[in-house]
VMD Tcl script that builds the backbone (N, CA, C; Angstrom):
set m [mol new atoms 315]
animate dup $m
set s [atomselect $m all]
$s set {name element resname resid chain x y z} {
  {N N UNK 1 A -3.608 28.978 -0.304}
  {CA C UNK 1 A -4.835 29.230 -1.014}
  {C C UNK 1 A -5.080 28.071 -1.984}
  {N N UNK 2 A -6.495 27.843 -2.180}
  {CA C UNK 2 A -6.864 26.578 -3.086}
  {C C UNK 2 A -7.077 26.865 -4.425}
  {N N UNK 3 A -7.002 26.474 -5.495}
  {CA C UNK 3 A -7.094 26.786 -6.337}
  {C C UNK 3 A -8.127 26.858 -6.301}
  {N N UNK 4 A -8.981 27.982 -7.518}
  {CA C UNK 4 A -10.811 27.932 -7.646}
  {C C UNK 4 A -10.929 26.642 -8.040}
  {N N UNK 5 A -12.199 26.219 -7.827}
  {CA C UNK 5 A -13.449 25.190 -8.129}
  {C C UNK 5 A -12.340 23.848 -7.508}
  {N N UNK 6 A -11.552 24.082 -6.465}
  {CA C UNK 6 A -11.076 23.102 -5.820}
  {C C UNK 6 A -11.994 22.745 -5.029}
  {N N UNK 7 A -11.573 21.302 -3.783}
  {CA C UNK 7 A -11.951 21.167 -2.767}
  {C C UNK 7 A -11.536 19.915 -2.086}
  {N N UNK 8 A -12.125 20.039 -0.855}
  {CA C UNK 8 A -11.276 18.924 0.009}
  {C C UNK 8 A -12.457 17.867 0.363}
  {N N UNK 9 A -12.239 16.482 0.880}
  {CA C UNK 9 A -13.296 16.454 1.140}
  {C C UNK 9 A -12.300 14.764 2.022}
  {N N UNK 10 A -12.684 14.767 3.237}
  {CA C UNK 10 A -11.923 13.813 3.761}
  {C C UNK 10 A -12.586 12.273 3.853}
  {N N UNK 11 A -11.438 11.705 3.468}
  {CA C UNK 11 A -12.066 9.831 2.732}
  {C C UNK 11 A -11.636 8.959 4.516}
  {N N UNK 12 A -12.832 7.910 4.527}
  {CA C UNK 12 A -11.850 7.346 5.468}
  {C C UNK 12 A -12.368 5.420 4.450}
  {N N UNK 13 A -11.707 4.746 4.650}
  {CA C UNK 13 A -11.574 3.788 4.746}
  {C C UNK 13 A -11.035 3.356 2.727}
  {N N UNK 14 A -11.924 2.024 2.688}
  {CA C UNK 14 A -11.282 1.697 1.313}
  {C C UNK 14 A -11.742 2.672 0.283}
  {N N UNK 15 A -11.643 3.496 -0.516}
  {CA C UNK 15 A -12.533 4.415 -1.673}
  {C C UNK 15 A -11.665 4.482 -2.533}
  {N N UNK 16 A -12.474 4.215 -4.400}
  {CA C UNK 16 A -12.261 4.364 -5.293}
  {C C UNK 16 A -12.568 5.746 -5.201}
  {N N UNK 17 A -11.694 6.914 -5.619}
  {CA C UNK 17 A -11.629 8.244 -5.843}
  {C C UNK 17 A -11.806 8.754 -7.877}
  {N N UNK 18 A -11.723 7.797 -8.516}
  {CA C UNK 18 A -11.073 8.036 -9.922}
  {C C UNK 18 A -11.496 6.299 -10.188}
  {N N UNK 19 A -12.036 6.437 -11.067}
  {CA C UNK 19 A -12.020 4.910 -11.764}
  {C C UNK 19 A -10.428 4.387 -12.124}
  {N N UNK 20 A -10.088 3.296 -11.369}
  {CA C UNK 20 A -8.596 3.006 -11.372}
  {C C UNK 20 A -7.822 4.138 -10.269}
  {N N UNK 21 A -8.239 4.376 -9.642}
  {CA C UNK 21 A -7.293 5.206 -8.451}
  {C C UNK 21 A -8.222 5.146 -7.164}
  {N N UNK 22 A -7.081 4.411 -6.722}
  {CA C UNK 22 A -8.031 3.294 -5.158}
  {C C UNK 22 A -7.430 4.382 -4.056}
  {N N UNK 23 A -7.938 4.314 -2.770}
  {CA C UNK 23 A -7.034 5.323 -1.401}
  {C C UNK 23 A -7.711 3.708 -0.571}
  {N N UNK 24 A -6.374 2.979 -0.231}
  {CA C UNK 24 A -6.394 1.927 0.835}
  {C C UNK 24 A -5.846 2.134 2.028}
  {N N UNK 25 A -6.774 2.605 3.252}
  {CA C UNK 25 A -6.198 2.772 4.708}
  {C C UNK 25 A -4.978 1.823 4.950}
  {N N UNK 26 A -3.955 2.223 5.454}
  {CA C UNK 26 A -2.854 1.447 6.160}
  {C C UNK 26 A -2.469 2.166 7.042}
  {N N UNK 27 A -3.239 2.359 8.200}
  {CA C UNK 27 A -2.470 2.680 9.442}
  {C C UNK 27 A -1.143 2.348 9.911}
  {N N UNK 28 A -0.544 3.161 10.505}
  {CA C UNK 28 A 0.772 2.650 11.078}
  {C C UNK 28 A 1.642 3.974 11.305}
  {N N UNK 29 A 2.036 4.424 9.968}
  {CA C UNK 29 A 2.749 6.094 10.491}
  {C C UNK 29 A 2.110 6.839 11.122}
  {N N UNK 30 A 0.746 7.346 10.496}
  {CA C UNK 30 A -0.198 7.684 11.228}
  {C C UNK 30 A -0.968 7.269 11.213}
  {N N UNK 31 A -2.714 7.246 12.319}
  {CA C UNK 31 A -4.030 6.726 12.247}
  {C C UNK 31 A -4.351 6.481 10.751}
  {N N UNK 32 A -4.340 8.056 10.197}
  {CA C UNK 32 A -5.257 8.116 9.028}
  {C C UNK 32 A -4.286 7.902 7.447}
  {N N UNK 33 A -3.035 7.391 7.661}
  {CA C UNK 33 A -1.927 6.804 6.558}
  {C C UNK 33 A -3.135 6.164 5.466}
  {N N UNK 34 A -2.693 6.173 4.367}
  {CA C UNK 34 A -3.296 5.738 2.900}
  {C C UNK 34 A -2.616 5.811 1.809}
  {N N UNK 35 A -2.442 4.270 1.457}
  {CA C UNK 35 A -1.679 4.154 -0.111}
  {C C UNK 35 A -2.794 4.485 -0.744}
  {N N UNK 36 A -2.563 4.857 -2.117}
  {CA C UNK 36 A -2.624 5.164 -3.523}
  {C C UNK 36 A -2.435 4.479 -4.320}
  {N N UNK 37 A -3.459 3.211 -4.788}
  {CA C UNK 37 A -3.132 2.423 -5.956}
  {C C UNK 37 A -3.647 3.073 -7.194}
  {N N UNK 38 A -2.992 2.702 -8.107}
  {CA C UNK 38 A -3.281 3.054 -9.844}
  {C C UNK 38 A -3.189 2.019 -10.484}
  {N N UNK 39 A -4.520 1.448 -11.016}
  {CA C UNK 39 A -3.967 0.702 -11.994}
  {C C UNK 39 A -4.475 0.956 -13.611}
  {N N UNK 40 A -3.407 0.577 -14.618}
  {CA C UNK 40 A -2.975 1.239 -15.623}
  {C C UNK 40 A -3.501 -0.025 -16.542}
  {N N UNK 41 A -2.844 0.027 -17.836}
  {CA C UNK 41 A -3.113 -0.762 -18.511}
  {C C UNK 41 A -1.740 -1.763 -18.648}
  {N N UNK 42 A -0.622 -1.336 -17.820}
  {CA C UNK 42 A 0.469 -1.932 -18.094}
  {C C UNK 42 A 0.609 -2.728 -16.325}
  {N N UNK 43 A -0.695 -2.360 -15.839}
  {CA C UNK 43 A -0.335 -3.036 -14.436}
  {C C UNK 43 A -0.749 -2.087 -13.237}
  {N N UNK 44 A -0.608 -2.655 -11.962}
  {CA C UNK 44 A -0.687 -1.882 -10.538}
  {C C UNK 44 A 0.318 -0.822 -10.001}
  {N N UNK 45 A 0.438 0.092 -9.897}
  {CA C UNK 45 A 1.647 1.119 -9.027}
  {C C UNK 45 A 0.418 1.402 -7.922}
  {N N UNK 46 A 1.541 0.585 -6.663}
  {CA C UNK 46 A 0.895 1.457 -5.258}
  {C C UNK 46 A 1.799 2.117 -5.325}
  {N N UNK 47 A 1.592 3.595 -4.555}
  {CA C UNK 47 A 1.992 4.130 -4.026}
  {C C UNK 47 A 1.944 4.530 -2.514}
  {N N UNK 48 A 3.025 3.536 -1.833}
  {CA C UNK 48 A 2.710 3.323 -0.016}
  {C C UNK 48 A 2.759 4.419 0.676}
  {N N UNK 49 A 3.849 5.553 0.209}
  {CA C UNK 49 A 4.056 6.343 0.677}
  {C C UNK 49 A 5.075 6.217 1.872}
  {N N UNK 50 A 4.646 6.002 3.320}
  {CA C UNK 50 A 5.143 6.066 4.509}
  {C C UNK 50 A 4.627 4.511 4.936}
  {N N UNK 51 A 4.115 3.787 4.345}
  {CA C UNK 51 A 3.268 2.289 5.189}
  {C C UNK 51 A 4.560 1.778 5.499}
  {N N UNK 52 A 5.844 1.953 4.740}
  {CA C UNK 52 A 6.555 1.612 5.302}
  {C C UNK 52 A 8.129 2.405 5.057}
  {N N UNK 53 A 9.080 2.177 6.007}
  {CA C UNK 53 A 10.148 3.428 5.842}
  {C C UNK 53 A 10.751 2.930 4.657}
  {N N UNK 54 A 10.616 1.334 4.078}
  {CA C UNK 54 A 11.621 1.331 2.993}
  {C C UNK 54 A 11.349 0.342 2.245}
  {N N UNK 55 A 11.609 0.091 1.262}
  {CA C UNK 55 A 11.101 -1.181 0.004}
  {C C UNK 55 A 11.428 -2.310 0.918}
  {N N UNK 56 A 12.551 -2.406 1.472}
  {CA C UNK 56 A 12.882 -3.889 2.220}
  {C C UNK 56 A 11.993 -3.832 3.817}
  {N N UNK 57 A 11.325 -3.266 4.110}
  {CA C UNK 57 A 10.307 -3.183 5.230}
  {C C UNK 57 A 9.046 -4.016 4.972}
  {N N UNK 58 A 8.715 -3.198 3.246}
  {CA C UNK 58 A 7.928 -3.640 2.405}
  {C C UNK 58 A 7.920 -5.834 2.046}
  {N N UNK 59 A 9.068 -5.983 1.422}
  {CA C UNK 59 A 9.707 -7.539 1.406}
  {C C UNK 59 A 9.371 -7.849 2.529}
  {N N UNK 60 A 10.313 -7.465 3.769}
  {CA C UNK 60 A 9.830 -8.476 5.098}
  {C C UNK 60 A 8.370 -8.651 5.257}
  {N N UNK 61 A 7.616 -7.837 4.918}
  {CA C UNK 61 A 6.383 -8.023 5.324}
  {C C UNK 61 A 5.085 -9.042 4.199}
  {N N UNK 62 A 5.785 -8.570 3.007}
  {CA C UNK 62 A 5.356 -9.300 1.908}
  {C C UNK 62 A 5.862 -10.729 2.184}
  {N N UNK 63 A 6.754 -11.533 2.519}
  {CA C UNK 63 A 7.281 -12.520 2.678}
  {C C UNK 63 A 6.724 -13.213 4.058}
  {N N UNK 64 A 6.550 -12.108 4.737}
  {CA C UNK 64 A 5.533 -12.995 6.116}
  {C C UNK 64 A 4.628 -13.157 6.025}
  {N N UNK 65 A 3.651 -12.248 5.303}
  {CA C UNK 65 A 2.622 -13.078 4.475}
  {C C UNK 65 A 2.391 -14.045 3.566}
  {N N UNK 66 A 3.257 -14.650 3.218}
  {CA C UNK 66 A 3.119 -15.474 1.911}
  {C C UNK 66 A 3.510 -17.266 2.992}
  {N N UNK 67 A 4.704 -16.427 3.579}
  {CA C UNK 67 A 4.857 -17.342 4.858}
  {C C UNK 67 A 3.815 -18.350 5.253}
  {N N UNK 68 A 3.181 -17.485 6.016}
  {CA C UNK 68 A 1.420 -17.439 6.258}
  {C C UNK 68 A 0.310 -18.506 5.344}
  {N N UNK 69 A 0.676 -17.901 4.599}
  {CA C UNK 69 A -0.181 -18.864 3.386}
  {C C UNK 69 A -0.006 -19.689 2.950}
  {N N UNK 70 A 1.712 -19.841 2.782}
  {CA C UNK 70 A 2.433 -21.610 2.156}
  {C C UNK 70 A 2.029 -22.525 3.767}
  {N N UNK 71 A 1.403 -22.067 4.819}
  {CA C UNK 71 A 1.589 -23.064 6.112}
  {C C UNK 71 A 2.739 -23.347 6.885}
  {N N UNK 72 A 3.388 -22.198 6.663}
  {CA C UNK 72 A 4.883 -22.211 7.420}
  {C C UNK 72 A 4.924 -22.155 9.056}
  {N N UNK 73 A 5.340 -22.888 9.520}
  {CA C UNK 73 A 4.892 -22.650 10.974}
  {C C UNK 73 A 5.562 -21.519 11.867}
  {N N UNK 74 A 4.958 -20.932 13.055}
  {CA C UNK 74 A 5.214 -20.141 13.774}
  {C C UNK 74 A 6.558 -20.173 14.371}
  {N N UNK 75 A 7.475 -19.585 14.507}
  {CA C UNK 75 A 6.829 -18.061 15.010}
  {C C UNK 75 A 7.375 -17.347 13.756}
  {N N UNK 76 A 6.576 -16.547 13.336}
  {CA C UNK 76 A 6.739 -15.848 11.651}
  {C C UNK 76 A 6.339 -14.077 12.082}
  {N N UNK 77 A 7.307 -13.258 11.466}
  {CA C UNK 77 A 6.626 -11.930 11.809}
  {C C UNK 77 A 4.960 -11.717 11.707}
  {N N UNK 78 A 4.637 -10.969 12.456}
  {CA C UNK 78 A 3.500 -10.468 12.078}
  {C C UNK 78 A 3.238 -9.180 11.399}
  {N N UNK 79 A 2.476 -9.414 9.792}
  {CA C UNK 79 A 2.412 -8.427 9.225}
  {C C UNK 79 A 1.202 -7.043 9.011}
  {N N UNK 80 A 1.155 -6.012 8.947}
  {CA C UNK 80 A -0.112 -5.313 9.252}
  {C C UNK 80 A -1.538 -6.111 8.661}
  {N N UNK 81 A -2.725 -6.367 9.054}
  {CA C UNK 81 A -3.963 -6.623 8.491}
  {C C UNK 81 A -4.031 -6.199 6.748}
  {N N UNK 82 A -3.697 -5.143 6.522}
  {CA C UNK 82 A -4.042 -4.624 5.327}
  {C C UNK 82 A -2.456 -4.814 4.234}
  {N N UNK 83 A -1.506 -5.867 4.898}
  {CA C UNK 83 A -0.616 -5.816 3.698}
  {C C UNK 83 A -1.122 -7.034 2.726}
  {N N UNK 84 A -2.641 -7.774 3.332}
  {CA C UNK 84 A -2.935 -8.688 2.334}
  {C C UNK 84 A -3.718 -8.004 1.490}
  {N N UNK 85 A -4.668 -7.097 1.551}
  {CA C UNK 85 A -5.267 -6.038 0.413}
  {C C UNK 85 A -4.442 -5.526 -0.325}
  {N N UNK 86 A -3.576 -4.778 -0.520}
  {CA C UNK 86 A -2.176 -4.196 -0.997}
  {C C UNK 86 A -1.770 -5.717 -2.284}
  {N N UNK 87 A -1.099 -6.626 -0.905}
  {CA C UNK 87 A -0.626 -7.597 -2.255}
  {C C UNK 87 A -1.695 -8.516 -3.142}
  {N N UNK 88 A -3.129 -8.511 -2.466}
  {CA C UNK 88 A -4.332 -8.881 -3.527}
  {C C UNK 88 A -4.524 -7.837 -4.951}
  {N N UNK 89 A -3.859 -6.624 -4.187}
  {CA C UNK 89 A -4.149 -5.912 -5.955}
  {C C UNK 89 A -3.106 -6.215 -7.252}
  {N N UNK 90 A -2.094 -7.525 -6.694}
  {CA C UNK 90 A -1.482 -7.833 -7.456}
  {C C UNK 90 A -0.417 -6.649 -8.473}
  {N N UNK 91 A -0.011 -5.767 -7.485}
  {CA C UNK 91 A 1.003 -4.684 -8.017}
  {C C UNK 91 A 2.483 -5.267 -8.739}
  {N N UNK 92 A 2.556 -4.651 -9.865}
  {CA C UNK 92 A 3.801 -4.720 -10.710}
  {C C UNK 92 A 5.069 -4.018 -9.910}
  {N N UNK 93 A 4.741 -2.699 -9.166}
  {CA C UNK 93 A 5.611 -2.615 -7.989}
  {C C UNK 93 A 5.344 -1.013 -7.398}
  {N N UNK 94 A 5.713 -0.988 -6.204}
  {CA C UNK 94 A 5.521 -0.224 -5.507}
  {C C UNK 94 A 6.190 0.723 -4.946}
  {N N UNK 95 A 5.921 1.910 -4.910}
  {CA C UNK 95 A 7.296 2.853 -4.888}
  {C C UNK 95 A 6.827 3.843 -3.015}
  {N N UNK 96 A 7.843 4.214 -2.553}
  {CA C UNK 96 A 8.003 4.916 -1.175}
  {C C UNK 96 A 8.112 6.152 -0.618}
  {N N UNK 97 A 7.810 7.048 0.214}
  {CA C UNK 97 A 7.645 8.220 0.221}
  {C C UNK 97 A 9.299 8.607 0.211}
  {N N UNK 98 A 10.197 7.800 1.102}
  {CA C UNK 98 A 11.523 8.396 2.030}
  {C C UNK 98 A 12.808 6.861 1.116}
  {N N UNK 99 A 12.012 6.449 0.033}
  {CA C UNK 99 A 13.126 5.450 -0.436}
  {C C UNK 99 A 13.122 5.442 -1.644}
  {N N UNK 100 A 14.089 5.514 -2.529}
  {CA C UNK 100 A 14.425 5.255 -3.800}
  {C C UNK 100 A 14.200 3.936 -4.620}
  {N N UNK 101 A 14.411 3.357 -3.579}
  {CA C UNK 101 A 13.957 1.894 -3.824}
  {C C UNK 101 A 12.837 1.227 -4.839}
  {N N UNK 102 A 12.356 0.416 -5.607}
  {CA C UNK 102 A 11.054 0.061 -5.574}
  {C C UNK 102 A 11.139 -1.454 -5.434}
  {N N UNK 103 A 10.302 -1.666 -4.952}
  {CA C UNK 103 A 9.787 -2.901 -4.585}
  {C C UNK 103 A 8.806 -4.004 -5.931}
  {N N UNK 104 A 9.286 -4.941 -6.268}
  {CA C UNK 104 A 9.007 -5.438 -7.289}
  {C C UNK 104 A 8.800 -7.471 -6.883}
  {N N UNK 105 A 7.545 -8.038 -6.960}
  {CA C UNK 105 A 6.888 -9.082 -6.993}
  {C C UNK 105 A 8.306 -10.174 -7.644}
}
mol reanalyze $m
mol bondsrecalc $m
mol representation Tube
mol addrep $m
């Protein structure tokens, strides 16, 4: 049961929900997967959730992008489309649904 004067209402793509509380599609666990950024006055917390099984999933992928960008030549992992949105919000660090871990710039 929902609480009164609740409701649902299903988001798809990039949406500010809350001034400072972003929902950024990242497909991959599932179709409709979505981090949760916050940003604060002390900085960015995504929250990936499942985008990836673990903070160091997170690194490999952060690092193949950056790869990418210093002009490093091939053959370099390929990282999802949307882990360059994620690291454009310039997060202080990022925490995981299934890891203790956090992931820190």
């Amino acid at each position: 049961m929902d609480p009164d004067g609740s409701g649902w209402q299903e988001l798809n793509g990039q949406t500010e929900v809350l001034p400072g509380v972003t929902l950024i599609p990242t497909p991959g666990h599932t179709d409709g997967h979505q981090a949760l950024i916050v940003r604060g006055s002390d900085g960015v917390v995504i929250v990936a959730g499942q985008s990836h099984d673990s903070a160091h999933g997170f690194a490999s992928d952060a690092l193949a992008v950056r790869a990418h960008h210093d002009g490093v030549e091939d053959p370099l992992p390929v990282s999802p489309e949307w882990m360059e949105v994620l690291l454009a919000m310039d997060p202080s660090y990022v925490v995981f649904a299934h890891d203790h871990s956090v992931w820190k710039p």
